[in-house]
TORROGU-464701 format. One record per residue (C-alpha): z, x, y; residue in one letter; chain; residue number from 1. Coordinates in steps of 0.001 Angstrom, whole numbers, padded with zeros to 6 digits. Example, Ala and Ser with C-alpha at 12.3 -4.5 7.8 and 13.67 -1.06 7.14 Angstrom:
<recs>
Z|X|Y|type|mol|seq
007800|012300|-004500|A|A|1 $
007140|013670|-001060|S|A|2 $
</recs>
This chain:
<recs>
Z|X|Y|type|mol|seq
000000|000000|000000|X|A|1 $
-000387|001354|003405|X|A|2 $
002090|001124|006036|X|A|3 $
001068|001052|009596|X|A|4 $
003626|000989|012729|X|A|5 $
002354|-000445|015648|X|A|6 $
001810|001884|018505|X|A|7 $
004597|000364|020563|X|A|8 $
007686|-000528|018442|X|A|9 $
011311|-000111|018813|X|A|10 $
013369|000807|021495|X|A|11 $
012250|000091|025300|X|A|12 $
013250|002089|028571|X|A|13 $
015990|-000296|029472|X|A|14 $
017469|-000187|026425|X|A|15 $
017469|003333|025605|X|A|16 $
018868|003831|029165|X|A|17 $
021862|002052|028328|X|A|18 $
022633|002732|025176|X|A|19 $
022638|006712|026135|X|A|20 $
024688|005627|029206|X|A|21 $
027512|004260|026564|X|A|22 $
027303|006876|024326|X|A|23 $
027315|009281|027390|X|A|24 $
030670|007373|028753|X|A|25 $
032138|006917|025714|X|A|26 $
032150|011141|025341|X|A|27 $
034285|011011|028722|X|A|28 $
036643|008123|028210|X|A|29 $
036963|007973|024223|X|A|30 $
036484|004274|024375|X|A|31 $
034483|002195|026535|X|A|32 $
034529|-001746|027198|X|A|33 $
031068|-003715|027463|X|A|34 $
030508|-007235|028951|X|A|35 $
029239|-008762|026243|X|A|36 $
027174|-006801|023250|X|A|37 $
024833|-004137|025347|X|A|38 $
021790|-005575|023600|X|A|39 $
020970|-007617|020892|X|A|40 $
021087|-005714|017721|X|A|41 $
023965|-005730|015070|X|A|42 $
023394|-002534|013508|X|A|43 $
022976|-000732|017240|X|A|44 $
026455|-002464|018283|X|A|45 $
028218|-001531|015027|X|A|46 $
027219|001914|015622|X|A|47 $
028002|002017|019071|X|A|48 $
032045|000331|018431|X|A|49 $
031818|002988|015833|X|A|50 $
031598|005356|018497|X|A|51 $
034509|003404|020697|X|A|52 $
032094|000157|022350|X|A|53 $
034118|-002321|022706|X|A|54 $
032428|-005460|023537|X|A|55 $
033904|-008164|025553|X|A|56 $
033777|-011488|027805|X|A|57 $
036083|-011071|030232|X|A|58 $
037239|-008524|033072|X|A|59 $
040883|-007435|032861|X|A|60 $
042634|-005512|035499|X|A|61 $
043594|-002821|032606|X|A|62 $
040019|-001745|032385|X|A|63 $
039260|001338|033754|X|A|64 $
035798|000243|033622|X|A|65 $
033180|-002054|032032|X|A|66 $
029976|-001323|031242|X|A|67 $
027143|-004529|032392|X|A|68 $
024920|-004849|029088|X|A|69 $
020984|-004220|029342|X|A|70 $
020433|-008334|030332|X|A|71 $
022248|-008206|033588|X|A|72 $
025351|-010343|034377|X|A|73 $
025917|-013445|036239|X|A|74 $
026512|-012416|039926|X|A|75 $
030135|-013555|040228|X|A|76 $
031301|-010891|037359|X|A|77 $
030438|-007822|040194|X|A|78 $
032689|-010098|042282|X|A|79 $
035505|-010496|040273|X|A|80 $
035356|-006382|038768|X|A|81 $
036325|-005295|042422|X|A|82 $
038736|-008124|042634|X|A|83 $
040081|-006317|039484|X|A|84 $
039642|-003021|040392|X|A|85 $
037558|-002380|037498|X|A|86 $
034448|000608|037644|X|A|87 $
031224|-000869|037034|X|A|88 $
028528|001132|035036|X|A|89 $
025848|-000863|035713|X|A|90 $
023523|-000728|032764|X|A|91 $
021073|-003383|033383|X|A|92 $
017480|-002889|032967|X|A|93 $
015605|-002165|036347|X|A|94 $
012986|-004695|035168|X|A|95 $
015862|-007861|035211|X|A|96 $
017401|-005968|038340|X|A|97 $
013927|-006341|040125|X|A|98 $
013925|-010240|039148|X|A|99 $
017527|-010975|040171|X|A|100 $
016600|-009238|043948|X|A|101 $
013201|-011189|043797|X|A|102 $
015136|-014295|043499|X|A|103 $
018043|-013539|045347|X|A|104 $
015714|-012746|048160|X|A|105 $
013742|-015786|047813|X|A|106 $
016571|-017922|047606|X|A|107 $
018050|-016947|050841|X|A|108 $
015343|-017490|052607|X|A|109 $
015054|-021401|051703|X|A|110 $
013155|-021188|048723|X|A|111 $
013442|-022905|045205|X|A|112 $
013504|-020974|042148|X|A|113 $
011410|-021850|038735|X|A|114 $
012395|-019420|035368|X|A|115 $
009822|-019369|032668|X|A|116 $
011862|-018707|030023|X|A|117 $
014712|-019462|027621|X|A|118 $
017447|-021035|029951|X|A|119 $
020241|-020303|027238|X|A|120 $
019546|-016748|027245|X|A|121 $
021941|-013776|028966|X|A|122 $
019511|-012775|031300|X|A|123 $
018355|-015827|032496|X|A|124 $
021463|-017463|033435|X|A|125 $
022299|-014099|035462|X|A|126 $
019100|-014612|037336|X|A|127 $
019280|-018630|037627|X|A|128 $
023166|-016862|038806|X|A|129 $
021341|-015236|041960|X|A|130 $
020243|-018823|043019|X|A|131 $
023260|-020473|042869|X|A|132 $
022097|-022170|039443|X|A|133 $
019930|-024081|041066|X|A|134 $
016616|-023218|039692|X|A|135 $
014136|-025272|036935|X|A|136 $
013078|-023928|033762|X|A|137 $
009992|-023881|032256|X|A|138 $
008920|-022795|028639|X|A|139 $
005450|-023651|028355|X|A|140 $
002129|-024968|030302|X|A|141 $
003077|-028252|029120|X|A|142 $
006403|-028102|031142|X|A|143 $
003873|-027443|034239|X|A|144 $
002771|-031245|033792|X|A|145 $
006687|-032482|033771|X|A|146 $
007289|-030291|037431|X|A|147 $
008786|-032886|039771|X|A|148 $
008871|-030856|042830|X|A|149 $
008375|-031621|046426|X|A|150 $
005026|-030778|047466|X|A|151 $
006653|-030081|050902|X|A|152 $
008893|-027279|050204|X|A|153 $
008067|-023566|048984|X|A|154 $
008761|-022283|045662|X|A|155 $
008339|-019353|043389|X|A|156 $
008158|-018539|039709|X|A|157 $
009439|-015945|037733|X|A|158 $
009672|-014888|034021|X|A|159 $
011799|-014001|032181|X|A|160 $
011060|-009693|031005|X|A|161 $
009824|-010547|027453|X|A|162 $
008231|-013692|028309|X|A|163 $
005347|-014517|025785|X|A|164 $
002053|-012683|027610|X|A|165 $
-000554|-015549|026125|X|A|166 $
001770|-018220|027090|X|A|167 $
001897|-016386|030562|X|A|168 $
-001717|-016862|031018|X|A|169 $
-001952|-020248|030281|X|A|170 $
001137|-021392|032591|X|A|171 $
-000306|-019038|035540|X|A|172 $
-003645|-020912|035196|X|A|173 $
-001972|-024791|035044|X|A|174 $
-000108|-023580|038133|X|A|175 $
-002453|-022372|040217|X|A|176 $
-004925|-025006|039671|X|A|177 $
-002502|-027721|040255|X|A|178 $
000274|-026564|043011|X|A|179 $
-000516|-024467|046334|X|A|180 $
003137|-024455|047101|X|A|181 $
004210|-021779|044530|X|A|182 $
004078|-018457|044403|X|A|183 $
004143|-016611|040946|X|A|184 $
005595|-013213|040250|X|A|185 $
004862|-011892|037314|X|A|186 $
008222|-010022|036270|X|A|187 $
006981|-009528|032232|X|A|188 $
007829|-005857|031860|X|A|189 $
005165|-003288|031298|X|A|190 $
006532|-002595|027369|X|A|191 $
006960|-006193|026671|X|A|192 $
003222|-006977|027300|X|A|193 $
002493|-002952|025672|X|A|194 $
004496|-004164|022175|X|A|195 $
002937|-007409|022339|X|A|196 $
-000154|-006627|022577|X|A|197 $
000006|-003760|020118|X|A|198 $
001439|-005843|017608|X|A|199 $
-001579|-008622|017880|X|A|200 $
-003946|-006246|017416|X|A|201 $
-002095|-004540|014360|X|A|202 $
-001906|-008085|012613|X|A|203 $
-005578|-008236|013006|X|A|204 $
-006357|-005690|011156|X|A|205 $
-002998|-006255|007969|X|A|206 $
-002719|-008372|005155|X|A|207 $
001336|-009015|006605|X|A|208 $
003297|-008336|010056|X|A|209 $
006989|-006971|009445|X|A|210 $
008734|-007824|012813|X|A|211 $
011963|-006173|012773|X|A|212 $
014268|-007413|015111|X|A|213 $
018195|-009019|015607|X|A|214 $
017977|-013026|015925|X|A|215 $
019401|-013103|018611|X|A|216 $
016770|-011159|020573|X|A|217 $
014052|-013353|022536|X|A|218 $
011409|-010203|022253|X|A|219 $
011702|-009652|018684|X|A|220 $
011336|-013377|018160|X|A|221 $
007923|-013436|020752|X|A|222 $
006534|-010660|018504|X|A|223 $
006969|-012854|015395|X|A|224 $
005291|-015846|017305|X|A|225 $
002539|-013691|018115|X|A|226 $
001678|-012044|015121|X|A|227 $
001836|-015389|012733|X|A|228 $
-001038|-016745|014298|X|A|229 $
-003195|-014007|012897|X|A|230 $
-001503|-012938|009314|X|A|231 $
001045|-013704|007194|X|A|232 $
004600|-012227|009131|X|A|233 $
007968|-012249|008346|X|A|234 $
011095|-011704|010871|X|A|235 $
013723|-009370|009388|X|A|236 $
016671|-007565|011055|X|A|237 $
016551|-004957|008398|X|A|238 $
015037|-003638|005101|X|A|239 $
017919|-005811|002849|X|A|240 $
015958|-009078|004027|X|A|241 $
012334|-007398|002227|X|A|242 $
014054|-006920|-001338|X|A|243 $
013328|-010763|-002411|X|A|244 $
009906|-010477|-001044|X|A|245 $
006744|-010091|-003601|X|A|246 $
004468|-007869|-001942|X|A|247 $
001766|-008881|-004147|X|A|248 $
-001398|-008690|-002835|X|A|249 $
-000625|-006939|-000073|X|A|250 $
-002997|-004025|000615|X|A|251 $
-002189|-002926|004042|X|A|252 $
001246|-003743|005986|X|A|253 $
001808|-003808|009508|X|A|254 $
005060|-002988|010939|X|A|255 $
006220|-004114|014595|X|A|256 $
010003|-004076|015855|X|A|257 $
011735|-005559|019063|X|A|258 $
012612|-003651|022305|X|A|259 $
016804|-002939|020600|X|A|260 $
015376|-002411|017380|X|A|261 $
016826|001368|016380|X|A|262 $
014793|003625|014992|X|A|263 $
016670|004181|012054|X|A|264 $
016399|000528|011465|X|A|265 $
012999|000743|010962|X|A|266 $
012616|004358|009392|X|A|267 $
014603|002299|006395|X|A|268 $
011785|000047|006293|X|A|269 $
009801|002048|006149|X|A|270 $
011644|004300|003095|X|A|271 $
011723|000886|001436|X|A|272 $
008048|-000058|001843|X|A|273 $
007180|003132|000750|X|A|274 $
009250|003857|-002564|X|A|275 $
008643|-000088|-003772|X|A|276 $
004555|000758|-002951|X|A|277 $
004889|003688|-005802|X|A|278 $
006017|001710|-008591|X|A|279 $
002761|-000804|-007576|X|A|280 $
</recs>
């Protein structure tokens, strides 16, 4: 069988930022507290508490400091750490930080806000946080069609970083066709739409798509969305989730993994993949 990663896999700039930034504090302070987990991968956070992360969702005056995950936090938590007297190391990825001033910025000056993305999701709420929670969410260009909005007043829409780039398109296109009163920023980062796109042209050219990737994280979950519309894919968050699977069939496999995917994450994949294609 032959195995082929997709050019743009694993670990982004934003996350590799911060998790070096942890392991860099956690060699000065022996232990270091995060609001909330620093991204969305189990393995990644085990390794890091291994290392003295401890992740939590509150700020306590004992803190020394508290490190703000990759996602960004809600504006009010930078309040309430000086209130506290707590030393923020601000992790967050300059891609959300560029969003939360775009809308902050916006905002102030009498705008309304619309999110394209997943309204549940850490990062959103902190940037719905720099409009006082005020703005509308969108998921798709049908949502477009449901907009009640006052034709009278300015808005602007944003995405959320690993917004789906096809479903981009299509939303950009509804809006601009139908509404002269919004102005769209496109805030997708550079290695979202770089892995995406890498990862649809791998699965056109595979028998099967391997997305590895945590649940829990939206990008991981876009690849998988993206790649089963041209092959066969499964979503795994590591190699234990492949043993059950018949590979039958399966000539060439493409492999893909989210922006917090770790690289030895997928290096075991890839070990599995590989010894399993031997006794073929």
């Amino acid at each position: 069988m032959e195995i082929i990663v997709s050019e743009h896999s694993g670990y982004c700039y934003g996350v590799k930022k911060a998790i070096d930034t942890a392991m860099e504090k956690m060699d000065e302070k022996g232990i270091l507290y995060s609001f909330g987990d620093i991204i969305h991968n189990k393995r990644a956070i085990q390794r890091l508490s291994d290392n003295g992360l401890i992740v939590v969702n509150d700020i306590k005056s004992e803190y020394e400091s508290i490190l703000f995950r990759s996602h960004g936090v809600e504006k009010n938590i930078y309040t309430l750490a000086k209130q506290k007297g707590v030393e923020v190391i601000d992790a967050t990825c300059v891609f959300v930080k560029k969003i939360q001033d775009t809308v902050e910025q916006n905002y102030q000056s009498g705008k309304n806000i619309i999110i394209a993305g997943d309204k549940n999701h850490p990062e959103v709420i902190g940037i719905n946080s720099r409009a006082d929670y005020t703005a509308i969410f969108i998921t798709s260009a049908e949502d477009v069609d449901k907009l009640d909005i006052d034709l009278d007043k300015e808005y602007i829409l944003v995405f959320q970083t690993t917004f789906n780039t096809q479903k981009y398109e299509t939303i950009v296109d509804k809006i601009k066709a139908k509404y002269k009163n919004i102005t769209i920023f496109n805030t997708i980062c550079s290695a979202t739409k770089k892995r995406q796109d890498s990862a649809v042209e791998l699965a056109k050219k595979v028998d099967l798509m391997i997305v590895i990737g945590d649940k829990k994280s939206s990008n991981s979950k876009k690849l998988f969305e993206l790649t089963a519309k041209y092959v066969k894919s499964v979503f795994i968050e590591d190699k234990k989730e492949l043993e059950s699977y018949d590979f039958d069939g399966i000539n060439k496999a493409g492999i893909t993994a989210g922006a917090s995917t770790p690289d030895f994450v997928i290096e075991e994949v890839i070990d599995y993949i590989k010894s399993i294609s031997k006794n073929q």
